[in-house]
N, C-alpha and C positions, 0 to 999 in steps of 0.2 A: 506418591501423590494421592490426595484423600479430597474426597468435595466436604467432608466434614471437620479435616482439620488443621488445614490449612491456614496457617497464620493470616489478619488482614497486610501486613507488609508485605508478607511473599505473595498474596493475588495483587497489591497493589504495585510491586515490582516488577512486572512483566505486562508486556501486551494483552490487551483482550478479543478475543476471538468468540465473534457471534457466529453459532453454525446456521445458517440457513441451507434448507432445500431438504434432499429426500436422504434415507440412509444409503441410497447406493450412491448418493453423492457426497456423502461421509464418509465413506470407503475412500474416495480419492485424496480429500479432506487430509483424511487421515494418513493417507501414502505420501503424499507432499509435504505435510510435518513432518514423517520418518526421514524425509531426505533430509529435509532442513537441520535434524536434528543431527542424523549423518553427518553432514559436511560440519557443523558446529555443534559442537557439544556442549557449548554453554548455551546456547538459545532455548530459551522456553517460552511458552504460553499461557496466561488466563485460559477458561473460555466458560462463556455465560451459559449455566445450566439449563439447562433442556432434556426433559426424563429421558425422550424417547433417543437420545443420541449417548447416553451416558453411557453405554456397556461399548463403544465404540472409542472412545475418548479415556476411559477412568483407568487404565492401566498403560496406557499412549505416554513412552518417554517424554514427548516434548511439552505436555501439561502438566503444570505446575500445581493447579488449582481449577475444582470447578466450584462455581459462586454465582454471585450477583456482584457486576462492578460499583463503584462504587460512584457515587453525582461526577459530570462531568468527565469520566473515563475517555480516553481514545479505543474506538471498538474499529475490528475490522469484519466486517459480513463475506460471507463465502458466497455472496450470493452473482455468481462468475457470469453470468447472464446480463448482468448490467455494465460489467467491465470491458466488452468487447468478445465476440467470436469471427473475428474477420482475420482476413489473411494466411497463409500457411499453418500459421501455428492455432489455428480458429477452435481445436478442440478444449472441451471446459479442463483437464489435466493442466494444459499447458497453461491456459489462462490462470488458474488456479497457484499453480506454480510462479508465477512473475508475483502474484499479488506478495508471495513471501518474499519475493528476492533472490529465487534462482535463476539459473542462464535455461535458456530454452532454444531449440526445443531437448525435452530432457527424457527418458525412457518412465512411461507410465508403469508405477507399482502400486496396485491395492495395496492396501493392509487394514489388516483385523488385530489389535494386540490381544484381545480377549480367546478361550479356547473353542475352539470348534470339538465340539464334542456333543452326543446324542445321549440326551438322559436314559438309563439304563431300561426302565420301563417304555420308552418307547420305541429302544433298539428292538427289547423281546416282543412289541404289541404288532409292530411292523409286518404283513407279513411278504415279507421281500422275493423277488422274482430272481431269473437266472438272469434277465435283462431288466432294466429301471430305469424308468422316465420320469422327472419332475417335471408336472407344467406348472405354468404362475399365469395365471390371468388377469389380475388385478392392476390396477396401476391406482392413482389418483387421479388422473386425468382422464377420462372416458370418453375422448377424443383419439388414446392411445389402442383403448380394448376393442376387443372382436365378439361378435352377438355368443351368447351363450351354448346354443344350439350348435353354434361350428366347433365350439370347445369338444362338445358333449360326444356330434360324431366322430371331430378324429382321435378323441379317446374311445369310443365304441371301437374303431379300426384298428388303434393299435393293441389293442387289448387281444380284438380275435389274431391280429398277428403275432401277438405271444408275448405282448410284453408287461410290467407290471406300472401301470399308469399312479404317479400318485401328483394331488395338486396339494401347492403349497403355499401361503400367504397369509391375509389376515381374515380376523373371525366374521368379518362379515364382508370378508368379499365373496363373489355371487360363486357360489357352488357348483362344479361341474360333474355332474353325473357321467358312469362309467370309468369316475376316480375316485381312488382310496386319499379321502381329507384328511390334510394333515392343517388343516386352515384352523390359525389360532393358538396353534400346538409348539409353535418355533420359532423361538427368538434367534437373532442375526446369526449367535455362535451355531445354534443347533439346525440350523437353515443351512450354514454353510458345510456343517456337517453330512446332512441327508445328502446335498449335490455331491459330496465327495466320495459319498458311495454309490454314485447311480453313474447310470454309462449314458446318460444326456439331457439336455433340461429344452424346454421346450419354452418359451416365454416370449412378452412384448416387451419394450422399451421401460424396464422397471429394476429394482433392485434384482431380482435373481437372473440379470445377466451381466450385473456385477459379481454378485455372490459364485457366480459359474466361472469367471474369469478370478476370481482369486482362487479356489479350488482345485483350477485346472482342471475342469470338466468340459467335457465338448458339450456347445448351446448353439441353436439355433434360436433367432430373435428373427421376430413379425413386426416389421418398420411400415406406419402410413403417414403420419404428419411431420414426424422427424428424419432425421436425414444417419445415418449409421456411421457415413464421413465423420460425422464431429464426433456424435454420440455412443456410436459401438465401438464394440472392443477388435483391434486385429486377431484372427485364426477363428474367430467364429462364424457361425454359417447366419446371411446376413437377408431376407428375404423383403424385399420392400415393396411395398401392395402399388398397383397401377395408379395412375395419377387420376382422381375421379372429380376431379372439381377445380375452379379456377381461386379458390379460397383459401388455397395448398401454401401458397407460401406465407400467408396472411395467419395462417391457421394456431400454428403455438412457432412461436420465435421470441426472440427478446422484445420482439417490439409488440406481441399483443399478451402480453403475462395476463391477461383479464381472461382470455380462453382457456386457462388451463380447468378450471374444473368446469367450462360449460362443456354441455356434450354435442355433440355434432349435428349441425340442422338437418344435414341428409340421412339420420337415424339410418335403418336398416342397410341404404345405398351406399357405405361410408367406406371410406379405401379401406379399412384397416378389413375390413368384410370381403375384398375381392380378390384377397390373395388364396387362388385356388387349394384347397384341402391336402388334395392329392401329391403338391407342390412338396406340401410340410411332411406331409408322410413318406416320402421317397426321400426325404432329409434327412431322416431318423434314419431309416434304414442306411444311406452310403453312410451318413456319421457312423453308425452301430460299426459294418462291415469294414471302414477302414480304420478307427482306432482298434477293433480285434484283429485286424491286419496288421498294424503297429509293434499290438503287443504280442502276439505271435514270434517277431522278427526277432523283440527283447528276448524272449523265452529261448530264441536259437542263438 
C-alpha cells in the first residue's frame, strides 16, 4: 500500500476512512482495523490523508490507499465520541469496534505497524539511568494538564531519589525543568521506543499512556476531567484528582466538545492540580519495586 500510487479504482473500491481525533486514538484506530482485517482478509480500507496520522496508517494491512476521496464518497469518521459511550460496553475501543462491524465486547489491542526503534544518535546522546522515567505533560486539552511547577518538583524528587527523569512530547509543549527533553525529538515509533526501555512513564490522559500500554511499560496516568473507566487502560496505575468543582461532569464529555481546548476557569484551583505529589511519587516507587519483583521471579 502507497499514498502515492495507488490506483484511482483501487481507493475508489473500498471504504473511506476519515481519522479523527488524537494519535493515541489512532493506535486504537488502528488495532480495530488489525482485527477487522484478522477475521477477514479481504477487507480493506481508503483513508483520507492526514500527515500527522500517516506513519500510523501507511504500512497498516487493512489500507488500501491513502488520498483524497473522491465528490460524493461515503466516508466513515472515527470520531467515537459522537456515536455513543453509554452502557457496559461505554469504552471508545468498543465503540470504535461496532463502528466496523465486530461483535463486542472484544479484547482491546493497540497496534503500531510501523518500527519502534530509537534513531542511533539519540540512543548514544541519551544519557540513561539504572532506573528511567518518561513523563508527558502535554495534552491538547489544558483542562487535562497539571501547573508546571508540580511537574517540575516531582521531577526535582525523583531525580534526588535516583532516578533518571526524561519528558517527552511535542516541541512546544511547556518544558519541565529537572528533565532531560526529549520534546520534539520523537516521532510515534521513537516515543514508543524510549517507553520500552524505561521502567515507567509518568503522564496524563494523552498519547503516551497509549504508547506505555502497547510497549508494555508500567504507567501511572493523572485523571481530573476524565474518567479512566472508559478512558484508561487495565493494569495501569490510575490516580484520579479529587472532585473540585460542580462543572465536573459538564467539563469535557461528548456533550460539551467546545471545552476541549478552553482551559479551566478555576486556573491554579483545578482538580488536575490536587492530586497530591507525594501520591505520584510513592507510585513510581511500588511500580519500580514490584515490576523488579516480577523480574527477579523470571530471572529464578
Amino acid at each position: 500500500m502507497s499514498d502515492s500510487c495507488a490506483s484511482s479504482e483501487g481507493k475508489q473500491a473500498y471504504p473511506w476512512i476519515n481519522p479523527i481525533g488524537g494519535l493515541g486514538d489512532m493506535l486504537m484506530v488502528a488495532g480495530v482495523l488489525k482485527e477487522v482485517v484478522d477475521r477477514d482478509t479481504s477487507r480493506r480500507f481508503n483513508l483520507v490523508r492526514r500527515s500527522a496520522y500517516r506513519s500510523v496508517f501507511l504500512k497498516h494491512p487493512a489500507i488500501e490507499a491513502i488520498g483524497f476521496p473522491p465528490p460524493r464518497s461515503s466516508i466513515l469518521g472515527t470520531d467515537y465520541w459522537r456515536h455513543g459511550l453509554d452502557g457496559a460496553e461505554r469504552r471508545p475501543y468498543q465503540t470504535l469496534a461496532r463502528l466496523f462491524g465486530l461483535p463486542t465486547p472484544i479484547e482491546e489491542k493497540l497496534y503500531y505497524p510501523g518500527t519502534a526503534a530509537l534513531d542511533p544518535l539519540l540512543e548514544r546522546t541519551v544519557p540513561w539511568g539504572k532506573k528511567n522515567v518518561v513523563i508527558a505533560a502535554g495534552s491538547d486539552s489544558p483542562r487535562k494538564m497539571m501547573l508546571p511547577d508540580r511537574w517540575e518538583q516531582l521531577a526535582r524528587q525523583l531525580v534526588k531519589d535516583g532516578f533518571f527523569v526524561m519528558q517527552a512530547g511535542r516541541l512546544f509543549d511547556m518544558q519541565v525543568r529537572n528533565a532531560y527533553s526529549l520534546l520534539g525529538l520523537t516521532g510515534l515509533g521513537e516515543l514508543i521506543a524510549v517507553i520500552q526501555r524505561s521502567d515507567v512513564v509518568i503522564t496524563v490522559d494523552t498519547l503516551a499512556a497509549h504508547a506505555a500500554r502497547l510497549a508494555g511499560t508500567p504507567a501511572i496516568v493523572l485523571w481530573g476531567p476524565t474518567d479512566p473507566a472508559v478512558y484508561g487502560h487495565p493494569g495501569q496505575r490510575h490516580l484520579q484528582a479529587v472532585p473540585f468543582c460542580e462543572e465536573r461532569d459538564r467539563c469535557l464529555s461528548a456533550r460539551t466538545p467546545h471545552n476541549y481546548g478552553k482551559p479551566c476557569p478555576f486556573t491554579d484551583s483545578r482538580c488536575m492540580n490536587r492530586i497530591p505529589l507525594e501520591e505520584i511519587r510513592a507510585a513510581v516507587h511500588e511500580t519500580i519495586e514490584r515490576t523488579s519483583f516480577r523480574q527477579a521471579g523470571v530471572r529464578k
